[in-house]
N, C-alpha and C positions, 0 to 999 in steps of 0.2 A: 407788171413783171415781177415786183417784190414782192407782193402779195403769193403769187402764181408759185413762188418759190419755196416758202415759208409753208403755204400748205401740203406742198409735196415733201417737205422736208420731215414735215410730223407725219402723215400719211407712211413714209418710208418707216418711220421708228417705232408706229403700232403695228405695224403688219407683225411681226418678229413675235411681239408681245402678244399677241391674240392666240398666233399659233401656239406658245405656250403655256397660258393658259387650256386652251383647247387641250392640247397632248395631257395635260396633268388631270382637268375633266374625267378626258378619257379612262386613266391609269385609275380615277378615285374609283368610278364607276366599273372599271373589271375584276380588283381589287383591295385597292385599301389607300387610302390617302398616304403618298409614300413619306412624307416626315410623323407620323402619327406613332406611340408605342410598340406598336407591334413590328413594323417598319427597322426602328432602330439599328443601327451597324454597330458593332466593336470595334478598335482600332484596328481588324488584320479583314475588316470588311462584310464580315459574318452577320446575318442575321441574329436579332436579339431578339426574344420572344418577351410578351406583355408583360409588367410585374405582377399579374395575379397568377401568373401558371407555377408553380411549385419547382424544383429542381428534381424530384422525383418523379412527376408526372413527364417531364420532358427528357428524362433517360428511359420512362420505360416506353414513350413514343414514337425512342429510336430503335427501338428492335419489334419485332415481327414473328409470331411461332416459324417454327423449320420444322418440315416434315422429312424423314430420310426412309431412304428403303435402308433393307438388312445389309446390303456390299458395302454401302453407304458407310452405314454404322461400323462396320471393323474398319473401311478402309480410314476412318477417323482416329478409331481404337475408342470409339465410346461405352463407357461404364455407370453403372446407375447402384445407386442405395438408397436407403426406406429412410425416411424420418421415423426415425422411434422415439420414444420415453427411453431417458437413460438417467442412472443415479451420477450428479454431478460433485464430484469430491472436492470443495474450492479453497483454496489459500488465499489469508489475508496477509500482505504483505506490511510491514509496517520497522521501523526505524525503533533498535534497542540500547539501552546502555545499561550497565553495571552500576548499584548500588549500597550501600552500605543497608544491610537488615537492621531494621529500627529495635528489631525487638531482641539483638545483640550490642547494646548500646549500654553502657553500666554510666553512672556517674560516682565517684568515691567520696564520700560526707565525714568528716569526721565527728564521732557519736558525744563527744562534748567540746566547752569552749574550754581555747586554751592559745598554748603559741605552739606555730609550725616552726619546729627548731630545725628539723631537717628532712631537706626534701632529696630522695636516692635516683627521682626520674624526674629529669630538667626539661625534658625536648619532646614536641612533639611528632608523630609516627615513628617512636621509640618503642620496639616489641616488648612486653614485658611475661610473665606467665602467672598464672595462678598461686597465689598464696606467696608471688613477690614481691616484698617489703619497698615501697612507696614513699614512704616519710618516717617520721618521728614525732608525736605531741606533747606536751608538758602541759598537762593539768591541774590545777590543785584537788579539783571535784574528784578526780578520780585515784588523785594519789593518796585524797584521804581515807575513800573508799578503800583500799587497800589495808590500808594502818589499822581499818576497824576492821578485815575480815581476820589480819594475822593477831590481834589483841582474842579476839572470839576464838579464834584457834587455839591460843594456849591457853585458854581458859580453857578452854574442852579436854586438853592432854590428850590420852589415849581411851577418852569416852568414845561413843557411837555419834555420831555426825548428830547433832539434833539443829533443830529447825532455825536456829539462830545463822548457824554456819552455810546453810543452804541459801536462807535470804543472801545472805555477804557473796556468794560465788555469783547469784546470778545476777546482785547487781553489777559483780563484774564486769560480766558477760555484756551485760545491755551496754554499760557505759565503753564496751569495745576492743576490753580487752580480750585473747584468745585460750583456746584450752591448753594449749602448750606453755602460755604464758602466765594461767595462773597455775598449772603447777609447778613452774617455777619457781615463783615465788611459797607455794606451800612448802617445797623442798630447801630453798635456802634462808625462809623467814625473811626476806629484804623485800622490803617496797620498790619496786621500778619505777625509776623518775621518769622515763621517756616512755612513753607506749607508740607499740609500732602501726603505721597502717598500712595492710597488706592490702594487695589487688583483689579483687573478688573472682576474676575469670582472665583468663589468657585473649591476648589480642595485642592491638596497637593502640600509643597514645594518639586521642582525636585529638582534645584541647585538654590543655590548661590553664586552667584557673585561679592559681595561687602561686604567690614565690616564698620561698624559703624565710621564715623570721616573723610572716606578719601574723596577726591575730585571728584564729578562728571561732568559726562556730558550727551549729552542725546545719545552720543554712548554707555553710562554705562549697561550693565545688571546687573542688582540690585539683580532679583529675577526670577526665570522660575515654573509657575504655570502649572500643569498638571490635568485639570476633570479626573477622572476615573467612572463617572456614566455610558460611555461606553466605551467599549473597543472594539479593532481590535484581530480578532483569524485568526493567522497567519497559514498556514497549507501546510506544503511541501511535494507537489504529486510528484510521480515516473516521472522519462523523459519521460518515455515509456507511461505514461497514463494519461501525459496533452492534449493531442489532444480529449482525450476525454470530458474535465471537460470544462463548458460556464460561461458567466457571466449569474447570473440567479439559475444556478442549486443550490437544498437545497443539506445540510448536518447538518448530526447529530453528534452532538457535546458533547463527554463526559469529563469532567476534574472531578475523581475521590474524589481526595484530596479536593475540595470546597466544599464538601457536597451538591453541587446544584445536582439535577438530566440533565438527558444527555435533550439538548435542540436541537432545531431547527436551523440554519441561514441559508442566503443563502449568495453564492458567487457574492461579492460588485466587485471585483477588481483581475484581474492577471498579476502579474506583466511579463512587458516584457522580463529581465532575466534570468539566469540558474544560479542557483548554483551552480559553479564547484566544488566545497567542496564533497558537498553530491549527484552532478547530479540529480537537484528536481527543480522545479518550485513554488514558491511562491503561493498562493494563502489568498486572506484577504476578510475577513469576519466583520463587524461590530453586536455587543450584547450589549444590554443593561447589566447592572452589577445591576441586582438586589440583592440587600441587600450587596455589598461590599462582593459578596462570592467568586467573581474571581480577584487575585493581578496578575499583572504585572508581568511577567517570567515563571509565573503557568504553565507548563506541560499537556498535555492532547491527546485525539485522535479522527478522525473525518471521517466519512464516505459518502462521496461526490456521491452524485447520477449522473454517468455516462449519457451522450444521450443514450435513449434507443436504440435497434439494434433488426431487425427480422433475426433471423439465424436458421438454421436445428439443432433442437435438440431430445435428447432421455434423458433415466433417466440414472440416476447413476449407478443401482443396474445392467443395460443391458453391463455393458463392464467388461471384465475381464481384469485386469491390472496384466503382469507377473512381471512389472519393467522391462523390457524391450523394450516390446510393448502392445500395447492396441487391442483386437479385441472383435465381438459381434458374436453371431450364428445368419444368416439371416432366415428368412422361405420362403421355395422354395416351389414346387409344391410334391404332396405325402409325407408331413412333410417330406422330405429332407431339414435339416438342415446344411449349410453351414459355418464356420468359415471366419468372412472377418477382414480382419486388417484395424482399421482405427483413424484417427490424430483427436486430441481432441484438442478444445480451453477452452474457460471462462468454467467456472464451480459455475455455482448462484443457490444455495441452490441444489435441489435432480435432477436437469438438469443440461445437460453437451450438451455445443455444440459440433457439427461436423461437423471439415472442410473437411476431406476426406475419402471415404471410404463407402459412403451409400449415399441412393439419398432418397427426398421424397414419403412417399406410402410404402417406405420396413418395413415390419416388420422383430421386432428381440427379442428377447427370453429377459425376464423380470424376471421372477421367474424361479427356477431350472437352472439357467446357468451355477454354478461349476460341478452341476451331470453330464449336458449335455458335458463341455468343459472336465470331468474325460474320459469317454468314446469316445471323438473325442481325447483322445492322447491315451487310449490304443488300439483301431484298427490305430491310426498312429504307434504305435511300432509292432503292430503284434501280440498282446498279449489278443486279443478278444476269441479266443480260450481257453487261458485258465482262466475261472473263468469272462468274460467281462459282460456286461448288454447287447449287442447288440445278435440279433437272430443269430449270427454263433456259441455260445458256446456249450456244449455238456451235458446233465446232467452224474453224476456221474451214475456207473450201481450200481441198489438198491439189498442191501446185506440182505437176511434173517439171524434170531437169531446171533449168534455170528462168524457166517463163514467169512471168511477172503477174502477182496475186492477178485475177480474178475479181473487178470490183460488181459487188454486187448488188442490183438493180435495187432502186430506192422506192420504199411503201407506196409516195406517192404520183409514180412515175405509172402512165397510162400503155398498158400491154396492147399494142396492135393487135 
C-alpha cells in the first residue's frame, strides 16, 4: 500500500512537468525559444529586439510607405520641396575676452646709472600721458657730460657750431637727456643735477619696478606703460572648428557688461598652439576701444564667420527627429510616399544639411509630415484597419434611432 502511494505520488508531480515541457517545445518550434535574445521584455513588458539589430534599422522597420490620393493630400495639407545644393554661410561660435595689445606695452629704462631721487608716479593703473615726467635721476656720467658740452661752448663764443659741440649734444641726447632740456641749459649755462624721465606714450601704469631712492641702471625697469585705446579680443574656437576659421574672416563680437553694442572685427592672427586645458585654438582680433567701454579681462562672445561651403540641403520643418534617428518621406511616382533615413550635419538657421540619405532633385514632404509619419507607423503595426486614415479602413455600419450597433459577422464564421 506504501509503495502503491509513493508511486502515484511522483506520477502525479511529472504529469504537470511533461506538459510543460511539451507547451515550451511547442512554442520553440513555431517560434523562438521564448527566454532567448530576441524574446527579451523591458520592464513595462515590451518586446526587446537582439543586440545586433541597429537602433536605426529598427525605427525605419517601424514605418511603411503611404500612398495617398490628391483629396487625401490637401485634406492633410501636404507640401513638398527639392533637396538642392545651397551655399551654407556658418558661424563659429566661440568664448572672447579683452586684452591688453602687446604691441602697446612700453617699459621706461633709464639711459644711465645713477640714483632714482624722485619718483612723480607711485601707483599702479595710474593714467599718465605722453611726455609726462615720471621721475628724476642724478648721474654723475651725465652731469659731467653736460660740464664738458657747456666748457665746448664757450669756447666756441659766437663761432659756427663746429664738430666738437655737435659730438657734446648728441651725447646728450643718447645718455637721455631731452631737446627742451638741452636748450635749457645752452640758455642758462647751468648743468642740471636731476635729469627728468618722461613717459614715452600715454596709457596706464601696468607695473612698477622701482621705488624712489634706489640705485639704477639702465637694466632698471622703472615703469611698464600700457595704451589701451586698442585692444586685442582674444577668442577660443572648438579643435574641431579651427580648420574652418582664416585670417581674414569677420566676426561679431558682443561684450554685454561694456554697454558697447556687439561690433564687427576681423580675425588679425591665429595663433599656432592648442590649448590643452580647454582643447581650443586661440584666435586674436584687434578693436579700437572707443570711449574706454572695454577693460582688460572683460568677458564676452563672438561669432566668427566660417568659409562658406556648398552642401545638399533641406529645411528643418522636412525631418522627423525620433532621438534616435532622423528620416524625411520622399515623393515617389503615384504620391507613393516613402520613409528614408538619413544623417544630418550643420544646422544654419531653418536649413539642415544632408550627408546621407537623399540625393539632389528628390523631393520630400515639408508641411503635414507628423500626419503623414502617424499613418506610415500605424499600417507598419497593422492597425490601418482599425480606425487608420489610409484607404483600407472600414466605416462603421450606420445605425438608425436608438437600435443597438449591428455586430458584424466574424471571417471565420460558416454562411449557411
Amino acid at each position: 500500500m506504501k509503495t502503491y502511494s509513493g508511486r502515484a505520488l511522483i506520477t502525479s508531480a511529472l504529469i504537470p512537468v511533461g506538459v510543460l515541457v511539451t507547451l515550451l517545445l511547442v512554442q520553440a518550434q513555431r517560434e523562438k525559444w521564448p527566454f532567448s535574445p530576441e524574446h527579451q521584455t523591458n520592464d513595462v513588458g515590451h518586446s526587446r529586439p537582439a543586440a545586433g539589430k541597429t537602433e536605426g534599422s529598427r525605427a525605419a522597420a517601424a514605418r511603411v510607405s503611404v500612398e495617398l490620393t490628391a483629396k487625401q493630400l490637401e485634406m492633410l495639407g501636404v507640401q513638398f520641396e527639392t533637396a538642392e545644393v545651397r551655399k551654407l554661410d556658418e558661424t563659429v561660435p566661440a568664448v572672447a575676452s579683452a586684452v591688453i595689445d602687446e604691441s602697446r606695452i612700453v617699459e621706461v629704462h633709464p639711459r644711465v646709472s645713477g640714483w632714482l631721487e624722485q619718483l612723480y608716479v607711485r601707483t599702479t593703473g595710474q593714467n599718465v600721458g605722453a611726455g609726462q615726467a615720471l621721475g628724476a635721476v642724478f648721474s654723475q656720467e651725465l652731469y659731467a657730460s653736460q660740464l664738458e658740452y657747456l666748457a665746448a661752448l664757450r669756447r666756441a663764443g659766437t663761432a659756427p657750431a663746429s664738430v666738437v659741440l655737435a659730438a657734446g649734444r648728441t651725447r646728450l641726447k643718447v645718455l637721455g637727456m631731452s631737446e627742451a632740456e638741452i636748450r635749457r641749459i645752452e640758455r642758462t649755462r647751468q648743468a642740471d643735477r636731476l635729469v627728468t624721465i618722461a613717459a614715452p606714450r600715454s596709457g596706464f601704469v601696468l607695473d612698477r619696478g622701482a621705488t624712489q631712492g634706489i640705485t639704477v641702471d639702465p637694466s632698471t625697469n622703472i615703469l611698464s606703460i600700457a595704451d589701451v585705446t586698442r585692444l586685442w579680443i582674444i577668442a577660443e574656437v572648438a579643435e574641431s572648428d579651427a580648420a574652418r576659421i582664416h585670417v581674414g574672416s569677420s566676426a561679431s563680437l558682443t561684450f554685454p557688461l561694456s554697454g558697447r553694442p556687439p561690433f564687427i572685427a576681423r580675425v588679425e592672427f591665429i595663433y599656432p598652439t592648442l590649448t590643452e586645458r580647454t582643447r581650443s585654438v586661440r584666435v586674436r582680433m584687434a578693436v579700437p576701444n572707443i570711449g574706454g567701454a572695454l577693460r582688460p579681462g572683460m568677458y564676452g562672445s563672438a561669432q566668427i564667420s566660417a568659409a562658406p561651403r556648398y552642401v545638399l540641403t533641406i529645411g528643418r520643418d522636412t525631418v522627423v527627429d525620433t532621438g534616435i534617428s532622423q528620416h524625411v518621406f520622399v515623393r515617389g511616382a503615384k504620391n507613393q510616399f516613402e520613409p528614408h533615413p538619413v544623417k544630418l550635419g550643420t544646422r544654419v538657421g531653418d536649413r539642415v544639411e544632408v550627408l546621407e540619405g537623399l540625393v539632389v532633385g528628390e523631393q520630400v514632404v515639408s508641411a503635414g509630415v507628423f500626419l503623414l509619419d502617424s499613418e506610415s507607423r500605424l499600417r507598419a503595426s497593422g492597425a490601418t484597419g482599425h480606425g487608420g486614415h489610409g484607404g483600407g479602413s472600414q466605416p462603421a455600419p450606420k445605425r438608425e434611432g436608438n437600435a443597438p450597433p449591428t455586430k458584424a459577422p466574424a471571417q471565420h464564421e460558416h454562411q449557411p
